[in-house]
C-alpha positions as CSV (number, residue, x, y, z in Angstrom):
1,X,242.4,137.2,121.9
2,X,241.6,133.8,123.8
3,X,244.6,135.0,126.2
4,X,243.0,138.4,127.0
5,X,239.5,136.6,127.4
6,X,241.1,134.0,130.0
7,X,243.0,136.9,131.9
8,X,240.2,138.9,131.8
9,X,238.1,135.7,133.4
10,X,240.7,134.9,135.8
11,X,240.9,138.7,137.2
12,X,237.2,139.0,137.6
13,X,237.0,135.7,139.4
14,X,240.0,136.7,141.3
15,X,237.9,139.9,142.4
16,X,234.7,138.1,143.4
17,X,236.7,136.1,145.9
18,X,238.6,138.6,147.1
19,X,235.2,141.1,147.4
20,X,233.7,137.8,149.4
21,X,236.0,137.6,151.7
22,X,236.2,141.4,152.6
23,X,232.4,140.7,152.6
24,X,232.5,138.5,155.2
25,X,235.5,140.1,157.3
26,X,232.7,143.4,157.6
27,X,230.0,141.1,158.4
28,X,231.8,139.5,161.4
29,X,233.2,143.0,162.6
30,X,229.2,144.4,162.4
31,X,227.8,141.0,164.1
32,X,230.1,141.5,167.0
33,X,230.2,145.2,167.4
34,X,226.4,144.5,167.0
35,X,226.2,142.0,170.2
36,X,228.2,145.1,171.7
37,X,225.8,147.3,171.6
38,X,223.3,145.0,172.3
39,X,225.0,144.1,176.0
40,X,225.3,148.0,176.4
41,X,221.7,148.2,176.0
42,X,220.5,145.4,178.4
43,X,223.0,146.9,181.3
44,X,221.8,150.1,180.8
45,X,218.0,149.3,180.7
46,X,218.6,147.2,183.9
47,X,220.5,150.3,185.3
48,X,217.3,152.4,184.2
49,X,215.1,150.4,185.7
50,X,216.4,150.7,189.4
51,X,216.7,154.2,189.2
52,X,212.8,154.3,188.2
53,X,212.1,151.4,191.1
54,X,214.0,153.7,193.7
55,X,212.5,157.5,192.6
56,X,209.0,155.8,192.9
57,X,209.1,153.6,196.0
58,X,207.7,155.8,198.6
59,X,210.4,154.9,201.1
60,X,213.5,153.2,201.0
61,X,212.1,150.5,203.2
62,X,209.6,149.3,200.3
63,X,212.2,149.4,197.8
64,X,214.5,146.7,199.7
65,X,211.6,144.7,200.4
66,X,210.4,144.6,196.9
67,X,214.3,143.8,195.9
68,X,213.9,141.3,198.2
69,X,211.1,139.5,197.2
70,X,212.4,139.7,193.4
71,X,215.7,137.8,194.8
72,X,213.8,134.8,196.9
73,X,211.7,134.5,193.4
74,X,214.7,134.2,191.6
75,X,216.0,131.7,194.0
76,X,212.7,129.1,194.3
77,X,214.1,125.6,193.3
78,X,211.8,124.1,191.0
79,X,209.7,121.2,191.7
80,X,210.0,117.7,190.0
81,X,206.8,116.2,189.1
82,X,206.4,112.7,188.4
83,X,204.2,111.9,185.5
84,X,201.2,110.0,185.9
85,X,200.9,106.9,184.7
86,X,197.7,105.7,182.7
87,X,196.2,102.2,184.1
């Protein structure tokens, strides 16, 4: 009886580790098919959004300057400040 007890014991341990592992083999699969999808989505927004910017600039002019202006933004180096000092 103490044999079948321990078996039993052993199997059921045996199949919590087992059911872990697949556990965690799923939840690395869905985190990564998740960052995926998430990629996707930014590339696509950012693709949506310059469609939208070019069917509502009124010419094609204003929609390079805007661009334009958007890239020198981008671009500004930012400015050490030196702190001040209290006397």
């Amino acid at each position: 009886m103490i044999y079948v007890v321990g078996a039993l014991a052993v199997i059921i341990v045996i199949q919590i580790i087992y059911a872990d592992r697949l556990d965690s083999r799923r939840r690395k699969y869905a985190d990564e098919l998740c960052d995926r999808w998430i990629t996707e989505r930014d590339k696509w927004n950012v693709e949506r959004q310059q469609l939208l910017d070019r069917i509502q600039a009124p010419t094609y002019d204003h929609l390079k300057h805007h661009e334009a202006k958007i890239i020198k933004a981008s671009n500004v180096p930012v400015k050490e400040t030196n702190p001040l000092e209290v006397v």
